[in-house]
Predicted model as a PDB file, atoms N, CA, C, CB and O in Angstrom, pLDDT in the B-factor column:
MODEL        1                                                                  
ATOM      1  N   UNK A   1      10.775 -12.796   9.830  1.00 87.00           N  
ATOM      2  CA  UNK A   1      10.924 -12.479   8.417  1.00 87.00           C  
ATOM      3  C   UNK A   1      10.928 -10.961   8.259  1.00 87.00           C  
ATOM      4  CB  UNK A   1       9.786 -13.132   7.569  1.00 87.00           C  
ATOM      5  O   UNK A   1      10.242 -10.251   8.995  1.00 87.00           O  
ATOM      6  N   UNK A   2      11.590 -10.541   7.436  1.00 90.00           N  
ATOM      7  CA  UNK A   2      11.452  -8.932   7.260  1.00 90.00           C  
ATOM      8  C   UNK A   2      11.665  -8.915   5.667  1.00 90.00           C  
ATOM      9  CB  UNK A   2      12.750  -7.876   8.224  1.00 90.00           C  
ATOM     10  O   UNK A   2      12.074  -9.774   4.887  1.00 90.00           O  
ATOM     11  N   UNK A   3      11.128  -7.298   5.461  1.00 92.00           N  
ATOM     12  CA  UNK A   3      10.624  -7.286   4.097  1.00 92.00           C  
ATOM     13  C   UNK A   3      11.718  -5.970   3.671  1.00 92.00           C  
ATOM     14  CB  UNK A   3       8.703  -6.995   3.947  1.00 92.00           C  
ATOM     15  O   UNK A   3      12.030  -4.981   4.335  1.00 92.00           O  
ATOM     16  N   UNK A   4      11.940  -6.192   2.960  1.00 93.00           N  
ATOM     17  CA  UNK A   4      13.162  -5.266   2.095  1.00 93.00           C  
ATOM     18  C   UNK A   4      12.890  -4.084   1.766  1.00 93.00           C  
ATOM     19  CB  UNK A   4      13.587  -5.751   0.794  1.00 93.00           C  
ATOM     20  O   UNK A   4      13.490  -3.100   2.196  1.00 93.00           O  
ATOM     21  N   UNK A   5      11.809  -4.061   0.843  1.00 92.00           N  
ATOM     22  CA  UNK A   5      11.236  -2.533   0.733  1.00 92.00           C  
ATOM     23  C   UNK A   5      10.103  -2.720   0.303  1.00 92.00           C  
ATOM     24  CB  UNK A   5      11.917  -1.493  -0.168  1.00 92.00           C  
ATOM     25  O   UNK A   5      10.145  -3.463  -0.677  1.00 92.00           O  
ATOM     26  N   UNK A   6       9.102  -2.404   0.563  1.00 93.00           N  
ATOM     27  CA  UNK A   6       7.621  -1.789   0.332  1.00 93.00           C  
ATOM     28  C   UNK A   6       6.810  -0.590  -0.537  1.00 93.00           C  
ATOM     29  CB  UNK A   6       7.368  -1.447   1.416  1.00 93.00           C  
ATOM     30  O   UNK A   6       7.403   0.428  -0.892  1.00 93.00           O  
ATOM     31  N   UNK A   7       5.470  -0.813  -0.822  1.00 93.00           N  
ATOM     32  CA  UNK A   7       4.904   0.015  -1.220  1.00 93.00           C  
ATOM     33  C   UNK A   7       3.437  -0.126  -1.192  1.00 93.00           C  
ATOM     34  CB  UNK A   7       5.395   0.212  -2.217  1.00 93.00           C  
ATOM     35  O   UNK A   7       2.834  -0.976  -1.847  1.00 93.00           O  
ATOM     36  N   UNK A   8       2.847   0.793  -0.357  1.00 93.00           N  
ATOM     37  CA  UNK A   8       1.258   0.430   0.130  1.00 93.00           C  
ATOM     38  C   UNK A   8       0.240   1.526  -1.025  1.00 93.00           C  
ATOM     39  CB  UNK A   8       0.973   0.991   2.261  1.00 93.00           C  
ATOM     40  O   UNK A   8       0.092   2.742  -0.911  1.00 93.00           O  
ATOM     41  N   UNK A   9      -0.159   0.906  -1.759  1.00 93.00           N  
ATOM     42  CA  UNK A   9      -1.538   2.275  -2.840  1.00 93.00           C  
ATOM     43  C   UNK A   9      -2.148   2.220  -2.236  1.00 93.00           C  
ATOM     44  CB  UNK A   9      -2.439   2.213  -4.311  1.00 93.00           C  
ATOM     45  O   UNK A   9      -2.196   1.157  -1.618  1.00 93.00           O  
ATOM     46  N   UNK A  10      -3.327   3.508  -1.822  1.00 94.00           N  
ATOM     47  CA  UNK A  10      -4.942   3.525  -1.598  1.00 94.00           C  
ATOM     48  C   UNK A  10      -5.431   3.824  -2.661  1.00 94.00           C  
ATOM     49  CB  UNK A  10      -5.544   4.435  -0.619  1.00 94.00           C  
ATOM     50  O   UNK A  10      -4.908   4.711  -3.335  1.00 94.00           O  
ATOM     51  N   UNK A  11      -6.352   3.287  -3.007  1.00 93.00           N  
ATOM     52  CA  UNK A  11      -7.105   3.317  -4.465  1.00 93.00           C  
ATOM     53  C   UNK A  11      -8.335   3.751  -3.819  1.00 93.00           C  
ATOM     54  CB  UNK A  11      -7.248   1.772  -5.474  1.00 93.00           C  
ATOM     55  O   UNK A  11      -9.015   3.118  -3.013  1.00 93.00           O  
ATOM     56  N   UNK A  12      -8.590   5.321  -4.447  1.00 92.00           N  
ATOM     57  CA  UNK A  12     -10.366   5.373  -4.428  1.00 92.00           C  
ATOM     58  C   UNK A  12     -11.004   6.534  -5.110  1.00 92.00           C  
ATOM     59  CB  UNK A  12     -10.995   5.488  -2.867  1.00 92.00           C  
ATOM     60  O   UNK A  12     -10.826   6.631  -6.324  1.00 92.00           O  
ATOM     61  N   UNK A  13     -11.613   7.289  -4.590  1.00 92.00           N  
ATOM     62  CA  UNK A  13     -12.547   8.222  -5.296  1.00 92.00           C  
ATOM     63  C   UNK A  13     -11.835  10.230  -5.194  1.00 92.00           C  
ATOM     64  CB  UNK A  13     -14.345   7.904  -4.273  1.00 92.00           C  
ATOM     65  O   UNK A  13     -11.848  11.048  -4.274  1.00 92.00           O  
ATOM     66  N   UNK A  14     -11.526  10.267  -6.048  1.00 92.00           N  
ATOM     67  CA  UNK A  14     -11.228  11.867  -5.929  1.00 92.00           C  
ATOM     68  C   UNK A  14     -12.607  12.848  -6.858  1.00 92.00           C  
ATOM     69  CB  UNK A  14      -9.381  12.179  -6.816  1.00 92.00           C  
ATOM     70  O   UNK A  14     -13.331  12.443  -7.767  1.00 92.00           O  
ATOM     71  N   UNK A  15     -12.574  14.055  -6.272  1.00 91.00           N  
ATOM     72  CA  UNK A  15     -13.737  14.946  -6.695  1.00 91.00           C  
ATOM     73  C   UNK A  15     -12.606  15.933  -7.435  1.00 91.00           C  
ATOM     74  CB  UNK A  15     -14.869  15.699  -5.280  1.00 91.00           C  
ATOM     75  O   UNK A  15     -11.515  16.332  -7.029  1.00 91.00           O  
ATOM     76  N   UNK A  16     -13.334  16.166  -8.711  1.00 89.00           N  
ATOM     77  CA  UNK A  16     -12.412  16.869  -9.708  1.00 89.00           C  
ATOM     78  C   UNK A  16     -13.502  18.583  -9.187  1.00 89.00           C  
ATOM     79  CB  UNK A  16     -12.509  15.990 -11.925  1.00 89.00           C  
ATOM     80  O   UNK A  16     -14.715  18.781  -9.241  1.00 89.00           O  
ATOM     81  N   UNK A  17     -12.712  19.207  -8.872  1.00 89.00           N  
ATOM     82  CA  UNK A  17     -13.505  20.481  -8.675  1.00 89.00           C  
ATOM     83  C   UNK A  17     -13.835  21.227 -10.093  1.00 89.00           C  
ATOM     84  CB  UNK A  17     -12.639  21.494  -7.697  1.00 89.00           C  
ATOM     85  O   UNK A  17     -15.004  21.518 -10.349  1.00 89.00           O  
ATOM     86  N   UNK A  18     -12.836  21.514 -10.960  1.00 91.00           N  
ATOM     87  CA  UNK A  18     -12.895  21.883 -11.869  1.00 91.00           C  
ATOM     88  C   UNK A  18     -14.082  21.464 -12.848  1.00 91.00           C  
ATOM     89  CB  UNK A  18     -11.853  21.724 -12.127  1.00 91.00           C  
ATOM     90  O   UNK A  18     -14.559  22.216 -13.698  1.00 91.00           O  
ATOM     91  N   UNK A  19     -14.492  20.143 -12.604  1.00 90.00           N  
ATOM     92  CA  UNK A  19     -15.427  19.453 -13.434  1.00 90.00           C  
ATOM     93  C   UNK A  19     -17.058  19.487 -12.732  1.00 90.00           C  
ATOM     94  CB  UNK A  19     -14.811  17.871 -13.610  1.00 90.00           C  
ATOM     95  O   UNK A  19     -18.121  19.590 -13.345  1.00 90.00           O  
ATOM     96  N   UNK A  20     -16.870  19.384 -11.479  1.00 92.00           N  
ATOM     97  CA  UNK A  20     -17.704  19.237 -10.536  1.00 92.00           C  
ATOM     98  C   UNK A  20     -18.055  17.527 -10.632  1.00 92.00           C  
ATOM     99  CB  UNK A  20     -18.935  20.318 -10.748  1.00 92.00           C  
ATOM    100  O   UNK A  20     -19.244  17.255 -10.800  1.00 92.00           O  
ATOM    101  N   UNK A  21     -17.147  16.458 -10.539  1.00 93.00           N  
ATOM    102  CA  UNK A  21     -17.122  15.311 -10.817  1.00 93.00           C  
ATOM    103  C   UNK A  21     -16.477  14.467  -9.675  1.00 93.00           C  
ATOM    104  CB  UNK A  21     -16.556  15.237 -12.011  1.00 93.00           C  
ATOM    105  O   UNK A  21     -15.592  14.962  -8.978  1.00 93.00           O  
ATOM    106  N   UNK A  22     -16.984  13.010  -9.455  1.00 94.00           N  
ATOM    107  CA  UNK A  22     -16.106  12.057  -8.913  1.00 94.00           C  
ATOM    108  C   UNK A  22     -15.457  11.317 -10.063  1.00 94.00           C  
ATOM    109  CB  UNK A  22     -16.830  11.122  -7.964  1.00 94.00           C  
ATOM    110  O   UNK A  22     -15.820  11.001 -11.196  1.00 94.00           O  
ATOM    111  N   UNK A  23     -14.245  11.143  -9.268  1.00 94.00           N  
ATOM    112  CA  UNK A  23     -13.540  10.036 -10.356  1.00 94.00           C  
ATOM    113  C   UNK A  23     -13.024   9.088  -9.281  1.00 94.00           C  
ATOM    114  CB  UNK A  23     -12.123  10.689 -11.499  1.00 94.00           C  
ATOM    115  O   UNK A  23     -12.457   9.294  -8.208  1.00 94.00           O  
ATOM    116  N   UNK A  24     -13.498   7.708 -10.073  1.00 93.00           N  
ATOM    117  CA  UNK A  24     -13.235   6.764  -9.371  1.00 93.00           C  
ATOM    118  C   UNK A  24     -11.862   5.743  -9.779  1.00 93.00           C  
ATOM    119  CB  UNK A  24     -14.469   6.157  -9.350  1.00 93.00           C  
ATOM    120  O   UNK A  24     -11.204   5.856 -10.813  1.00 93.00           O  
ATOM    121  N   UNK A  25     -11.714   5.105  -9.087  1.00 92.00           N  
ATOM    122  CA  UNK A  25     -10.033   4.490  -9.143  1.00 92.00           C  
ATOM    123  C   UNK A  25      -8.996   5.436  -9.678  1.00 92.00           C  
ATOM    124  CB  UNK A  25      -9.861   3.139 -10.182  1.00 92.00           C  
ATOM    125  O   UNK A  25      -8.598   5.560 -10.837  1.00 92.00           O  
ATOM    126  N   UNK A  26      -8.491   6.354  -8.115  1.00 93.00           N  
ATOM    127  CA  UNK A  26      -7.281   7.309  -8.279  1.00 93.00           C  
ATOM    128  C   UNK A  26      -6.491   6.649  -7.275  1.00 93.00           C  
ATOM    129  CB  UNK A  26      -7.517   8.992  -8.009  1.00 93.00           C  
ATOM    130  O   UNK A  26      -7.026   6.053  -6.340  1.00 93.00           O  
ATOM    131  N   UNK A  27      -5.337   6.718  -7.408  1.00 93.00           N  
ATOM    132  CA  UNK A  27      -4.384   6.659  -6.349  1.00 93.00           C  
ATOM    133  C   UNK A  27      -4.684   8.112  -5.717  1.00 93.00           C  
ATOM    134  CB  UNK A  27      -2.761   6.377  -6.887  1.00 93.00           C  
ATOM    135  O   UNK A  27      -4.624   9.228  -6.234  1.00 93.00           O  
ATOM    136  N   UNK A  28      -5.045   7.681  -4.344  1.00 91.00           N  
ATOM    137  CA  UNK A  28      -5.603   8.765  -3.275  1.00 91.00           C  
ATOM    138  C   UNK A  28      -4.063   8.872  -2.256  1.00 91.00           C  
ATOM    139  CB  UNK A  28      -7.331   8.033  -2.210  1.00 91.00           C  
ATOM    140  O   UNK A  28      -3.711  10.013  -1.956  1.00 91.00           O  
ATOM    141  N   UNK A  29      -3.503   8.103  -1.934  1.00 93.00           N  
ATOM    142  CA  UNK A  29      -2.286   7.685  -1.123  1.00 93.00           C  
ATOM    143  C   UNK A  29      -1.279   6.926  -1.368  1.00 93.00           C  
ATOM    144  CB  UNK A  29      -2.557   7.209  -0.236  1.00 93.00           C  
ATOM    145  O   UNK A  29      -1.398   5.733  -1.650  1.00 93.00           O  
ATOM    146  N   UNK A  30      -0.171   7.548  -1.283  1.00 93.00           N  
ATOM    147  CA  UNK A  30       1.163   6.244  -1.435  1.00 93.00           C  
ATOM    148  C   UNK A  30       2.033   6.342  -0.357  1.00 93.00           C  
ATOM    149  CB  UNK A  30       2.260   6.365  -2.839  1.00 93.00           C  
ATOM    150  O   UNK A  30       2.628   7.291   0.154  1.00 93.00           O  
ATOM    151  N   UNK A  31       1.989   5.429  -0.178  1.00 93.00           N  
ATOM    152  CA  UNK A  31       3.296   5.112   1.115  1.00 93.00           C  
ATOM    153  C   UNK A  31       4.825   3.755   0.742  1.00 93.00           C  
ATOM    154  CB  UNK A  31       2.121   4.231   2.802  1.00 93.00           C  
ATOM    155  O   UNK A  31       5.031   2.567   0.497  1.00 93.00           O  
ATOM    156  N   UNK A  32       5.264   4.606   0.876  1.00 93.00           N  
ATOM    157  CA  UNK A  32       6.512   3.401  -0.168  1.00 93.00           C  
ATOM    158  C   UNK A  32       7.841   3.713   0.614  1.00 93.00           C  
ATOM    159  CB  UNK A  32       6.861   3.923  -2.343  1.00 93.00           C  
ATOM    160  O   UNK A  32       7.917   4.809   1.169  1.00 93.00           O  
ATOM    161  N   UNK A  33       8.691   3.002   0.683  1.00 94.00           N  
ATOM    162  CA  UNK A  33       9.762   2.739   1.532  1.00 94.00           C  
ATOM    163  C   UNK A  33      10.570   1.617   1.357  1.00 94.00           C  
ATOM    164  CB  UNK A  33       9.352   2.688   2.685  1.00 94.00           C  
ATOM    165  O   UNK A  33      10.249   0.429   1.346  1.00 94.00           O  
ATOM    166  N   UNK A  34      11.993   2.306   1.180  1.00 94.00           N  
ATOM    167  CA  UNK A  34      13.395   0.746   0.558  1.00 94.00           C  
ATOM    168  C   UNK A  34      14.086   0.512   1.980  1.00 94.00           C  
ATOM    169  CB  UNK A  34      15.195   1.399  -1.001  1.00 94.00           C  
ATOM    170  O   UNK A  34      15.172  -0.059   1.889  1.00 94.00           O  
ATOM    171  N   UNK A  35      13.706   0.815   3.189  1.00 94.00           N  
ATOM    172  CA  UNK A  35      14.262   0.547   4.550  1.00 94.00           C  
ATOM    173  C   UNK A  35      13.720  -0.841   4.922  1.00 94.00           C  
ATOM    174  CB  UNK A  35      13.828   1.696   5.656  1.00 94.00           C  
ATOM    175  O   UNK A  35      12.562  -1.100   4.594  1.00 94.00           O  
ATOM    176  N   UNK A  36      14.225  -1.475   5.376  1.00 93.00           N  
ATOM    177  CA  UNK A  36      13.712  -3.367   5.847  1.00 93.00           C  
ATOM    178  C   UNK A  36      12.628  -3.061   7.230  1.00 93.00           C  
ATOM    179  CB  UNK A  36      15.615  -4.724   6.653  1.00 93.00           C  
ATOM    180  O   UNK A  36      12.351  -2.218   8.084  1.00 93.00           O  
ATOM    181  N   UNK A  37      12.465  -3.689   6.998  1.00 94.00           N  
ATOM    182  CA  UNK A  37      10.609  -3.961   8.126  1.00 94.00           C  
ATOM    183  C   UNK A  37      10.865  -5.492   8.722  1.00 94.00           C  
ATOM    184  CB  UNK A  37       8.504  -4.102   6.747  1.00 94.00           C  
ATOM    185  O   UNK A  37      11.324  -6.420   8.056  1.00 94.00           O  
ATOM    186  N   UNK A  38      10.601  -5.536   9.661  1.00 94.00           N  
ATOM    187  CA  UNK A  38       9.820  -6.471  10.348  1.00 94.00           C  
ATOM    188  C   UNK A  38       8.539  -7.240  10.155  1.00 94.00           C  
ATOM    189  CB  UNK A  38       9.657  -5.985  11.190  1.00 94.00           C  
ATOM    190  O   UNK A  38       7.721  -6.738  10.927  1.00 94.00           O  
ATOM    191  N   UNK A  39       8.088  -8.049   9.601  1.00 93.00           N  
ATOM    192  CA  UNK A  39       7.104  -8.560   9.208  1.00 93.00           C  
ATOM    193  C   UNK A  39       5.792  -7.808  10.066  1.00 93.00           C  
ATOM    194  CB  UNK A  39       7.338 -10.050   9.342  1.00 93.00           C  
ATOM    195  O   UNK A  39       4.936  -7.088   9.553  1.00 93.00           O  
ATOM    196  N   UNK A  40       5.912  -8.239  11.701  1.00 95.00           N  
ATOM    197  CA  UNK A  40       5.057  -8.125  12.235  1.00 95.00           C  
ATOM    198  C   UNK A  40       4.975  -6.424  12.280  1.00 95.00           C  
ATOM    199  CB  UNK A  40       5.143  -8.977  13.355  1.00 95.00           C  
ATOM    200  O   UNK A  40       3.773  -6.171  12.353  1.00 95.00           O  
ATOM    201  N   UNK A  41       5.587  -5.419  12.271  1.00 94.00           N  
ATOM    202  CA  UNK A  41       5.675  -4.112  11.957  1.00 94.00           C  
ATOM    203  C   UNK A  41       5.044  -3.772  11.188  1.00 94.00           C  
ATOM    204  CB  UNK A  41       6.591  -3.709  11.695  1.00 94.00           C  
ATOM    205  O   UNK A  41       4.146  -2.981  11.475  1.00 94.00           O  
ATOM    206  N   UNK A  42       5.264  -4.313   9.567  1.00 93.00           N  
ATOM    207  CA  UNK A  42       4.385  -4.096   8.528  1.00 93.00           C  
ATOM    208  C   UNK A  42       3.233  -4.045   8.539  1.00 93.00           C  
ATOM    209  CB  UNK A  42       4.475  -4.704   7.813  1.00 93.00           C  
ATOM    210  O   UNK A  42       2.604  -3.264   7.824  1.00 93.00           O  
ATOM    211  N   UNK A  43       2.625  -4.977   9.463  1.00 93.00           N  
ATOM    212  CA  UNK A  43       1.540  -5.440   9.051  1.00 93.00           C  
ATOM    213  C   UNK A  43       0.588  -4.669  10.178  1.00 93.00           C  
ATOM    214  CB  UNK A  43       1.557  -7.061   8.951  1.00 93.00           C  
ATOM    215  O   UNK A  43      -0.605  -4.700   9.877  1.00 93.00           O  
ATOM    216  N   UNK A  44       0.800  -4.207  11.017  1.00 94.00           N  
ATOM    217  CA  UNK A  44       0.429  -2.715  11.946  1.00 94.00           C  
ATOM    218  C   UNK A  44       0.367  -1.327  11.262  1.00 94.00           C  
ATOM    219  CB  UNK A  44       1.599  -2.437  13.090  1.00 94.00           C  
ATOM    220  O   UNK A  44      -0.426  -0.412  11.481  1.00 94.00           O  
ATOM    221  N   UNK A  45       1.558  -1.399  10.239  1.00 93.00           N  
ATOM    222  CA  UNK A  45       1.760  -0.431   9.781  1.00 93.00           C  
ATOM    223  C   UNK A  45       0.355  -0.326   8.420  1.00 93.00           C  
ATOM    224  CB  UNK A  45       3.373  -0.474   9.453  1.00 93.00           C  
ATOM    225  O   UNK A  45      -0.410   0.594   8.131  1.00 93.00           O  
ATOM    226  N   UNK A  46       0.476  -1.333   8.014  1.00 93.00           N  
ATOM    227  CA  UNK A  46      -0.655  -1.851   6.607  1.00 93.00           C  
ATOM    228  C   UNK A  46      -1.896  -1.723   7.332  1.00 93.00           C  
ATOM    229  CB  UNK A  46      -0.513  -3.710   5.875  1.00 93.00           C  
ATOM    230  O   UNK A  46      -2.668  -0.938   6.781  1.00 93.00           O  
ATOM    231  N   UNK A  47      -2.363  -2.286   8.473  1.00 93.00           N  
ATOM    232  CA  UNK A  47      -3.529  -1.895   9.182  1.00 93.00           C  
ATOM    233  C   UNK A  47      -3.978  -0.461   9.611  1.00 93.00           C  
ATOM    234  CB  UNK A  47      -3.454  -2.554  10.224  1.00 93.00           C  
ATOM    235  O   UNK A  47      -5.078   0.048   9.398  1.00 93.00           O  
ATOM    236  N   UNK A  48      -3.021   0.030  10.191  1.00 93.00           N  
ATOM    237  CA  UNK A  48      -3.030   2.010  10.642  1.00 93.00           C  
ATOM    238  C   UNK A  48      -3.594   2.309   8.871  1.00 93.00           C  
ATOM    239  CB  UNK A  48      -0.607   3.131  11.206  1.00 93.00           C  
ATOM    240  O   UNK A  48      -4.693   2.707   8.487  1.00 93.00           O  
ATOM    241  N   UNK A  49      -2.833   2.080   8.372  1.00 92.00           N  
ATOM    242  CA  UNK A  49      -3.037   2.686   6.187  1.00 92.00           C  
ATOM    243  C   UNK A  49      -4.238   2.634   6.539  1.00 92.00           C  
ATOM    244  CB  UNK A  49      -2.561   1.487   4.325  1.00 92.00           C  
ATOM    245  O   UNK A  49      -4.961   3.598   6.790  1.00 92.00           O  
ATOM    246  N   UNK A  50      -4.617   1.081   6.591  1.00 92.00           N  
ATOM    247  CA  UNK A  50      -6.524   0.675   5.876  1.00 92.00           C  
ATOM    248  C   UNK A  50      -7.085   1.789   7.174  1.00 92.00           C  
ATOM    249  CB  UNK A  50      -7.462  -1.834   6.139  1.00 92.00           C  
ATOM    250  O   UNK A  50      -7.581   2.894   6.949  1.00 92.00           O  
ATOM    251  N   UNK A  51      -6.945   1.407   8.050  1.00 93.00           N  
ATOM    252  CA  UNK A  51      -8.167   2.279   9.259  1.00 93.00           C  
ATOM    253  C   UNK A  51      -8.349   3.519   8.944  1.00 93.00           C  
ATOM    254  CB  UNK A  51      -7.728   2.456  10.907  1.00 93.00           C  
ATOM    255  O   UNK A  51      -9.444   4.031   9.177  1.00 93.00           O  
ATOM    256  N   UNK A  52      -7.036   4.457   8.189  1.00 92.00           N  
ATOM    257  CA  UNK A  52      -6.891   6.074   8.523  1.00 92.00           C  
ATOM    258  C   UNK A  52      -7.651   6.249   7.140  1.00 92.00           C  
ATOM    259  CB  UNK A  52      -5.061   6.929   8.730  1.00 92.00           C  
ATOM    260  O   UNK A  52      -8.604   7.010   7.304  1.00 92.00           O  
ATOM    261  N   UNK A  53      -7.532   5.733   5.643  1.00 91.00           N  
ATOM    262  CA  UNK A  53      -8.520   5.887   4.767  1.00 91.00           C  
ATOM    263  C   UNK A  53      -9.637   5.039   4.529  1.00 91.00           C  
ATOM    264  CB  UNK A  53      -8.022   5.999   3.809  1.00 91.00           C  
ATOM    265  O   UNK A  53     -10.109   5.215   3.406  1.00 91.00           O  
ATOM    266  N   UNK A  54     -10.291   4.068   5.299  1.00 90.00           N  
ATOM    267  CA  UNK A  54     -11.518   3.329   5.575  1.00 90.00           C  
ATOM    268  C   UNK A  54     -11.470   2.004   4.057  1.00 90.00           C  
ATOM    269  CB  UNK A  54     -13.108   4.704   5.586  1.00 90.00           C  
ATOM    270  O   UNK A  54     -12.321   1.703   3.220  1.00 90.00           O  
ATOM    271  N   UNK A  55     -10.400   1.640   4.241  1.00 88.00           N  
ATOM    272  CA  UNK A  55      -9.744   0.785   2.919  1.00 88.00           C  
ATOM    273  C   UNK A  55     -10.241  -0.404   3.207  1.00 88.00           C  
ATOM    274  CB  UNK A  55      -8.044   0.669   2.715  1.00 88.00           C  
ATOM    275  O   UNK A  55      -9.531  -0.674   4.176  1.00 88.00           O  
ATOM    276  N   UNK A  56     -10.951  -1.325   3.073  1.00 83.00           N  
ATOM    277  CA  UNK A  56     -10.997  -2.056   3.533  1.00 83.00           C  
ATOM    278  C   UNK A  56     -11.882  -3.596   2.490  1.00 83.00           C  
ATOM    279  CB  UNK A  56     -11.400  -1.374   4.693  1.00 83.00           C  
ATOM    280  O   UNK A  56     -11.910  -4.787   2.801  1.00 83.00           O  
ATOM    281  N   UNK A  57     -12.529  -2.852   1.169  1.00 85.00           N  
ATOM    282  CA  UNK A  57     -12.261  -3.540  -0.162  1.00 85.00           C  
ATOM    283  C   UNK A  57     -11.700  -4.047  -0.607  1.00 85.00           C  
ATOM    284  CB  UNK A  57     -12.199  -3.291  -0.824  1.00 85.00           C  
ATOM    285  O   UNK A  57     -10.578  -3.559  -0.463  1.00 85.00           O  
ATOM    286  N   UNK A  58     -11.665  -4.966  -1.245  1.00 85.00           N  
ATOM    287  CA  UNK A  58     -10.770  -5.485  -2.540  1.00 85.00           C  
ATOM    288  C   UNK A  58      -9.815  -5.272  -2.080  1.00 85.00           C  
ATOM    289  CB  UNK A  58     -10.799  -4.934  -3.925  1.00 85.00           C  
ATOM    290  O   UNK A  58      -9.634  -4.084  -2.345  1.00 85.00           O  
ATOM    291  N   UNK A  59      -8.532  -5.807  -1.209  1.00 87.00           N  
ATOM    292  CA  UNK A  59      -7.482  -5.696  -0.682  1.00 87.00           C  
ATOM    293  C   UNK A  59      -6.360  -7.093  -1.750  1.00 87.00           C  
ATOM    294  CB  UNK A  59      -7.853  -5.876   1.121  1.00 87.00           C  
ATOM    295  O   UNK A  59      -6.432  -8.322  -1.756  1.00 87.00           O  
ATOM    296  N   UNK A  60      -5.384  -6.067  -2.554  1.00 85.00           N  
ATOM    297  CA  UNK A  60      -4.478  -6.809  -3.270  1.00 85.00           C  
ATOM    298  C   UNK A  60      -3.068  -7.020  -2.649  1.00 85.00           C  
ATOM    299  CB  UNK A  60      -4.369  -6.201  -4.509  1.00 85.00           C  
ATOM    300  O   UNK A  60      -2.535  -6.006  -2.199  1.00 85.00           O  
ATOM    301  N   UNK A  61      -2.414  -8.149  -2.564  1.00 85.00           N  
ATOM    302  CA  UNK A  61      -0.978  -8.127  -2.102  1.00 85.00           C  
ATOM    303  C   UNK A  61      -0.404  -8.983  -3.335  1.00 85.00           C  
ATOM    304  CB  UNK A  61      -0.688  -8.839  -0.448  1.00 85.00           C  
ATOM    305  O   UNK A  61      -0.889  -9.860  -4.051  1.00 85.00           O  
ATOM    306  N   UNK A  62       1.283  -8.113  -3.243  1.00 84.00           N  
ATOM    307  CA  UNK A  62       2.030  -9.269  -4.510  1.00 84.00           C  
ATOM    308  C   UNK A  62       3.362  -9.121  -3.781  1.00 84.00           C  
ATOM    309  CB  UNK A  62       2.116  -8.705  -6.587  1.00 84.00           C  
ATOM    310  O   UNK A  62       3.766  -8.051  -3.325  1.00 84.00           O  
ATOM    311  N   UNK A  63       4.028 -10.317  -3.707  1.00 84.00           N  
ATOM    312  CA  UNK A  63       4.962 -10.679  -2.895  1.00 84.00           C  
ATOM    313  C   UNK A  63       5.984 -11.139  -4.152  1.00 84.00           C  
ATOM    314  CB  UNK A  63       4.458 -11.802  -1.720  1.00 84.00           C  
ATOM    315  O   UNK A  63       5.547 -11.456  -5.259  1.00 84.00           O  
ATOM    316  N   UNK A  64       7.704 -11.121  -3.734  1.00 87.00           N  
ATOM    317  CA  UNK A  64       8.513 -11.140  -4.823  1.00 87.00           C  
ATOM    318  C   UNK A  64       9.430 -12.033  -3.525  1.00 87.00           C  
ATOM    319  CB  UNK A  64       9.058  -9.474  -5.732  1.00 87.00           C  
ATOM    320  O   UNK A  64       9.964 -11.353  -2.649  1.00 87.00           O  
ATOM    321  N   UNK A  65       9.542 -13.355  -3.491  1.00 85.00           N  
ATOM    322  CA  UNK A  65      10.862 -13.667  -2.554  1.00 85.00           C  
ATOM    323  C   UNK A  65      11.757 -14.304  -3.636  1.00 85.00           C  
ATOM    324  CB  UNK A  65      10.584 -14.820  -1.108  1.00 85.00           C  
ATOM    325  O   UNK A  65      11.441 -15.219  -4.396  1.00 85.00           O  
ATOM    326  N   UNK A  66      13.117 -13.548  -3.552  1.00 88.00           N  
ATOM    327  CA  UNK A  66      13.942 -14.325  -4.231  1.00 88.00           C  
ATOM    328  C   UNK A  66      14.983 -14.978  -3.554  1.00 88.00           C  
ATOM    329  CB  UNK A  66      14.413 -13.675  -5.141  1.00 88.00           C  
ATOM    330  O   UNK A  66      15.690 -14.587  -2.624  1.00 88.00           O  
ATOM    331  N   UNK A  67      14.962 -16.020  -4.161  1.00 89.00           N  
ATOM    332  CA  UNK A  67      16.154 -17.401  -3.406  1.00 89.00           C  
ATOM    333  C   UNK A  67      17.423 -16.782  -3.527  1.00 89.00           C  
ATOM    334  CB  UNK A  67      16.319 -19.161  -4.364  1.00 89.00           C  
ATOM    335  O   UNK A  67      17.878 -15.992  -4.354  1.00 89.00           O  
ATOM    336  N   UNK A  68      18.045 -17.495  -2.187  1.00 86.00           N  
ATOM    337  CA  UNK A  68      19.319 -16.612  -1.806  1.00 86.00           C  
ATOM    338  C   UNK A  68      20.617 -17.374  -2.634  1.00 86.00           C  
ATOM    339  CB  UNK A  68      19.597 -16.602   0.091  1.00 86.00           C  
ATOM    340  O   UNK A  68      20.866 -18.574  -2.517  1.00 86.00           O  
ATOM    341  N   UNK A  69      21.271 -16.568  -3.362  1.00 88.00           N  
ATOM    342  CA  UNK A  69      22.092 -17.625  -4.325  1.00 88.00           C  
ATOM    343  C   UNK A  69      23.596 -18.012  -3.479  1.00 88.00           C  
ATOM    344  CB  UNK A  69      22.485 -16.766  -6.072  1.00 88.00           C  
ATOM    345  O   UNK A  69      24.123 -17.351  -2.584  1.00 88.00           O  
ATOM    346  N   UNK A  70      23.925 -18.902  -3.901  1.00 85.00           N  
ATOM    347  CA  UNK A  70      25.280 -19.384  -2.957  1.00 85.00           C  
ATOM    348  C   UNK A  70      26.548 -19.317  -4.175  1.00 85.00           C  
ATOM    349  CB  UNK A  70      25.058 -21.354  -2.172  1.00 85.00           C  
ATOM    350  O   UNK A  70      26.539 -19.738  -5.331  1.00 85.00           O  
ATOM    351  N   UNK A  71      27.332 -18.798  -3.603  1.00 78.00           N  
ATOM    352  CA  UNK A  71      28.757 -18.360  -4.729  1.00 78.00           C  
ATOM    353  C   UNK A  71      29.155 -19.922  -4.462  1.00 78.00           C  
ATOM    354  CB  UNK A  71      30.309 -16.785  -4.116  1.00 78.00           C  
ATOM    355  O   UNK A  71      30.161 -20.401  -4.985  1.00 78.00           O  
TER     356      UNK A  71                                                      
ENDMDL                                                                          
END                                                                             
């Protein structure tokens, strides 16, 4: 199976310097891409994401397959 195009968020904590503050739920990382994947690729690739920012919470996926229409 391969996936059409993608888009991975890291959701977490940024420090506002200006404020001297955390703020919590920022998009910290985006990784997004309209090139086709390999299922099993992706999902190496989605693992390297979680390991390199320690993601490993509340993990959301939303999947879109649309049926292939016949002329």
């Amino acid at each position: 199976m391969h996936i059409d195009r993608h888009t991975i968020k890291v959701i977490g904590t940024k420090y506002d310097h200006k404020k001297d503050k955390r703020i919590k739920d920022q998009t910290i990382a985006t990784y997004q891409s309209t090139e086709n994947m390999d299922m099993k690729k992706f999902s190496s690739l989605l693992e390297e994401v979680a390991d390199s920012h320690d993601a490993y919470q509340d993990t959301e996926v939303v999947i879109s397959l649309k049926q292939y229409e016949h002329d």
